[in-house]
N, C-alpha and C positions, 0 to 999 in steps of 0.2 A: 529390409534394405531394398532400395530401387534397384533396378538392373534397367538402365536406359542407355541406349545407341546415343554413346558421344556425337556424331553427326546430327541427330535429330535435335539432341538438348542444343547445340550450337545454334540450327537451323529456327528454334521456338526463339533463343534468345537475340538474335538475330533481327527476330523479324515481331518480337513483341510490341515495339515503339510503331511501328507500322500506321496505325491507325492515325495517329496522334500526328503521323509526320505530313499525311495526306490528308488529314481532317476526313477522314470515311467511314462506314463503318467495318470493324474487320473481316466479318463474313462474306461483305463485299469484294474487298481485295483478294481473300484467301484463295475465291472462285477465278480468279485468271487466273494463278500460281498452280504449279505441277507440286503439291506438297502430297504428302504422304496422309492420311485420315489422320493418325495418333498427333501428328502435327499439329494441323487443322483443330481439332478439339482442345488442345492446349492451348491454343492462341485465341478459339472463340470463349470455349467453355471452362478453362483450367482444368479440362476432365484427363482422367490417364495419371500414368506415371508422369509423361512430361510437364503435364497441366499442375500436377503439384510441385513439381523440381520448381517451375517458373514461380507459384505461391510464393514458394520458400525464398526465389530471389525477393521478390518483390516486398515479403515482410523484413528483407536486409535490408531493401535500400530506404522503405521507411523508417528504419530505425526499429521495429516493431519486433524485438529481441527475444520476449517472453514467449510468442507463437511459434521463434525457432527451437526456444529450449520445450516447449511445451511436445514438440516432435522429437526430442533427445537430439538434436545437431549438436556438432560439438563445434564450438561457435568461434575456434583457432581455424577448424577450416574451413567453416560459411569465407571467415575475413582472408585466409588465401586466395580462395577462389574468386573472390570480387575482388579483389586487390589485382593477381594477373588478368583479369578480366579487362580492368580498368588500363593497365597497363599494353595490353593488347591492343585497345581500342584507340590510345594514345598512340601509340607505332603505327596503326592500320591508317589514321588520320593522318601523320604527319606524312606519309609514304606517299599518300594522297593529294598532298597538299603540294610536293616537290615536284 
């Protein structure tokens, strides 16, 4: 089982899209950011615990289901957590937008 600092996995998924939103590359950006190393290496490398938590997001939101059971996730709470995830994001947005 992972034992990862809820603040860190917040901060990887966070900041995952990064790249994509600045057209950079991430090692780039990561280097002006005060991040923490285990950070940094999940966002460049997928290495660490967090590097694989984000994996595991990222074969949810392709669809790619087999790779989550192939790690034993029990895949009622993969879909809670991207469910309030989503939900979150939606709130964060609209709070934003007012």
């Amino acid at each position: 089982a992972l034992k990862i600092n809820i603040d860190s996995a917040f901060t990887v998924g966070l900041f995952s899209g990064l790249d994509a939103l600045f057209d950079m590359e991430m090692a780039q950006l990561l280097q002006q950011l005060p991040l923490h190393d285990d950070v940094k290496l999940a966002l460049t490398r997928r290495d660490g615990q967090l590097g694989q938590l984000l994996k595991h997001v990222l074969h949810y939101e392709r669809g790619e289901f087999a790779e989550l059971e192939a790690h034993n996730l029990d895949m009622n709470t993969c879909q809670t957590a991207y469910m309030e995830a989503l939900v979150w994001a939606r709130l964060t947005q609209n709070s934003l937008s007012s």
